[in-house]
C-alpha positions in Angstrom: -34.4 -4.8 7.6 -37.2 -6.9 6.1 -37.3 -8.8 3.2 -38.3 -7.3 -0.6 -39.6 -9.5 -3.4 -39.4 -8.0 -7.1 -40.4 -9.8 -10.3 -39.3 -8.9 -14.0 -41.5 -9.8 -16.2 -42.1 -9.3 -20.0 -42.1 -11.6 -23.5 -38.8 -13.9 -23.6 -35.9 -11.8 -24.6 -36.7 -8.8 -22.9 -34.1 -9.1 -21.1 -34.9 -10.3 -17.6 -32.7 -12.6 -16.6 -30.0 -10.1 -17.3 -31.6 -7.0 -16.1 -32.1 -9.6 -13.2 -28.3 -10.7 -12.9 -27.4 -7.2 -13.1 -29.9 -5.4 -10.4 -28.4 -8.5 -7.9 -25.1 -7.2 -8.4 -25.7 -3.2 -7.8 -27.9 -4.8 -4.6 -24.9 -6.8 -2.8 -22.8 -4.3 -3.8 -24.9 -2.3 -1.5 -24.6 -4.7 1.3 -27.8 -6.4 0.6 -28.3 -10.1 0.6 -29.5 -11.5 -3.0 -31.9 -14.6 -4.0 -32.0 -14.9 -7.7 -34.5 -17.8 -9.2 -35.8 -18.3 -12.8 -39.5 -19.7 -13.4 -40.2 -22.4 -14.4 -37.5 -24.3 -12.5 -37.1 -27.3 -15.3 -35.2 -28.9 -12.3 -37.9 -29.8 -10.1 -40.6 -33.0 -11.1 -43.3 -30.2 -12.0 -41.1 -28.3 -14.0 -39.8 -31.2 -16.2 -43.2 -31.9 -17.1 -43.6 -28.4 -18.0 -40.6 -28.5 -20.0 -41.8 -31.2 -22.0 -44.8 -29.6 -22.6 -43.2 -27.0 -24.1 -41.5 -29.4 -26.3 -44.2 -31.1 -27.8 -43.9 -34.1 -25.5 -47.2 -33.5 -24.3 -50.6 -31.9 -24.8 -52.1 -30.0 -22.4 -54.5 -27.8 -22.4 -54.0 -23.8 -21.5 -55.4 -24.1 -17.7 -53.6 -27.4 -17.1 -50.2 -25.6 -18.1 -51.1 -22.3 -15.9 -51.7 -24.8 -12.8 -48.5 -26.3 -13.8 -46.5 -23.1 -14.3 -48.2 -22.4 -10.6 -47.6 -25.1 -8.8 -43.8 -24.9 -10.2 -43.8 -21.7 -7.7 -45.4 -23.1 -4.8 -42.5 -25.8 -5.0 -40.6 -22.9 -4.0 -42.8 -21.1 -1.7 -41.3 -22.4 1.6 -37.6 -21.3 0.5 -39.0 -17.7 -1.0 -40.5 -17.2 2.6 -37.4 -18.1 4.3 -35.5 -15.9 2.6 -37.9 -13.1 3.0 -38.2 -13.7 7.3 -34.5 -13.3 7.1 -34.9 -10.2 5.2 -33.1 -10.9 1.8 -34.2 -9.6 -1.4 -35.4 -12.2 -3.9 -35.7 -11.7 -7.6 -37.6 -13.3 -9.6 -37.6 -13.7 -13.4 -40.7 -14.4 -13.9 -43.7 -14.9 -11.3 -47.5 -14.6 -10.6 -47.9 -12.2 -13.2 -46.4 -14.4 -15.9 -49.7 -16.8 -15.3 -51.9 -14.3 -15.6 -50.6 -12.6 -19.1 -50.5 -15.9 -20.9 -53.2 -17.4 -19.3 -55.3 -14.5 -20.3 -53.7 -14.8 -23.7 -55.5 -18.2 -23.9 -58.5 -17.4 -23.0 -58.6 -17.8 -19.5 -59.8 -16.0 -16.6 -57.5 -13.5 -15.3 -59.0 -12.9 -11.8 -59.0 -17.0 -11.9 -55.0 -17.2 -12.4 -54.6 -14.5 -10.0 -56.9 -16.3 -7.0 -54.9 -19.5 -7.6 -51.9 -17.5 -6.6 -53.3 -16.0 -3.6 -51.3 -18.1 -1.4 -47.8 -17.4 -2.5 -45.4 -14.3 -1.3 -47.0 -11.3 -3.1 -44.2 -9.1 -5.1 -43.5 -6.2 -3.8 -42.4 -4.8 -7.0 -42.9 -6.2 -10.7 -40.9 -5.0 -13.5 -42.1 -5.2 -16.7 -40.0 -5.1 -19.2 -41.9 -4.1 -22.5 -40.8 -4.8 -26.5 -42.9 -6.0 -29.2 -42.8 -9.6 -30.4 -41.3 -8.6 -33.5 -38.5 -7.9 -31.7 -38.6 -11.0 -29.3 -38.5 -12.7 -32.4 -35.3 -10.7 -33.6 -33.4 -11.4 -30.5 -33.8 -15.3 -30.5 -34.2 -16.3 -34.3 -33.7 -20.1 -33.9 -34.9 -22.7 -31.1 -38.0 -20.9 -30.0 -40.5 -23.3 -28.2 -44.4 -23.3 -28.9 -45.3 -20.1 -27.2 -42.3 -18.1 -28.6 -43.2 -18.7 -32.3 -47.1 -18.1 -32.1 -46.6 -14.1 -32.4 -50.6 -13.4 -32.3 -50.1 -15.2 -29.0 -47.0 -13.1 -27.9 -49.3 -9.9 -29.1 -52.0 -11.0 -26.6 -49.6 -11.5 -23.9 -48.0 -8.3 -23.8 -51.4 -6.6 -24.3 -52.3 -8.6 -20.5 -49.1 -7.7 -19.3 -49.7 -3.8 -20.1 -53.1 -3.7 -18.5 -51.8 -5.3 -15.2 -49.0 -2.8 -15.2 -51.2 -0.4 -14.5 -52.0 -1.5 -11.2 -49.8 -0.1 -8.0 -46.7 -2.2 -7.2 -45.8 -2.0 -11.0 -42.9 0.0 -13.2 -42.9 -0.6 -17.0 -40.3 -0.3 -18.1 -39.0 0.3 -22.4 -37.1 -2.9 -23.2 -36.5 -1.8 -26.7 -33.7 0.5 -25.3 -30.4 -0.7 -24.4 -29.1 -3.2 -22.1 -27.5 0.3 -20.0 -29.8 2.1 -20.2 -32.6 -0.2 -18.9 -30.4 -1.4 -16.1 -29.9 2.3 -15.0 -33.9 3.0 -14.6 -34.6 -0.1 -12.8 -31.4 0.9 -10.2 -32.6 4.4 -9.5 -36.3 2.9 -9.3 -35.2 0.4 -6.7 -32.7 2.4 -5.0 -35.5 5.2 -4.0 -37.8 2.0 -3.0 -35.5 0.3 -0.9 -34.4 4.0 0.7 -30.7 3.1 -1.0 -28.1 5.7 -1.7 -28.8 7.1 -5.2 -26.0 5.1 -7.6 -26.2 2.0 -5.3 
């Protein structure tokens, strides 16, 4: 049994941290054992100053916050490695690729945010869960921080996050459907990719 890392990704209110939640619980109920962590982790002295960043506490420029948002995940690096050596399952909402769509969005290099990256635990598999900003902003009307209420930004992120999906190691995945019916594609996708027992 060896270790499996998977990443949803996607604009906020897709849904990942409850497509997230509910894979974890089809997974232990399968006997498997479950890491579940959120990035950024607002918890650690990196990701306070990203959260006050986001606030309007502070100005950074875009490559400043991606090195930030990066280095907020190589906090965690040692504990995602132990988890995979002991052959756990660790789910991520959000990860490398999250960097890369809206760092790209900015105006930055993509094969740049990637390469600063190199050295953490590669996903096995990242799930992209795909809606429209429109709808992003549908879903979470009030309390939106700077990124979530620039919608030409949001548009350039998803259009990043579409190209990488292309690549191997990806599944896209409609998030405009609902909360079942997303949960059900991403079980049978995982199920078949961990050699689980279909309905696990």
């Amino acid at each position: 049994m060896t270790g499996y890392l998977i990443a949803f990704e996607g604009l906020d209110q897709s849904g990942k941290e409850t497509q997230a939640r509910l894979l974890a619980g089809r997974l232990r109920g399968a006997g498997r054992e479950v890491v579940v962590l959120a990035f950024p982790d607002y918890e650690t002295a990196i990701g306070g100053e990203l959260g006050r960043a986001l606030r309007g506490e502070r100005d950074y420029p875009p490559d400043v916050m991606q090195l930030l948002y990066i280095t907020n995940r190589y906090e965690w690096k040692p504990e995602i490695v132990k988890a995979l050596e002991a052959g756990k399952l660790v789910l991520c909402d959000r990860y490398a690729a999250s960097s890369v769509a809206y760092g790209e969005a900015h105006g930055l290099d993509p094969v740049w945010l990637a390469e600063t990256q190199k050295f953490l635990p590669a996903a096995h598999l990242t799930i992209l869960l795909d809606i429209a900003p429109d709808t992003a902003v549908k879903r979470k009307a009030a309390g939106r921080d700077r990124y979530e209420r620039d919608l030409a930004l949001l548009a350039r992120v998803r259009e990043s996050y579409r190209r990488q999906a292309g690549q191997p190691g990806w599944l896209l995945v409609d998030g405009e459907r609902s909360r079942d019916a997303v949960a059900a594609e991403i079980a049978t996708s995982v199920a078949t990719r961990l050699g689980l027992p279909s309905g696990s």
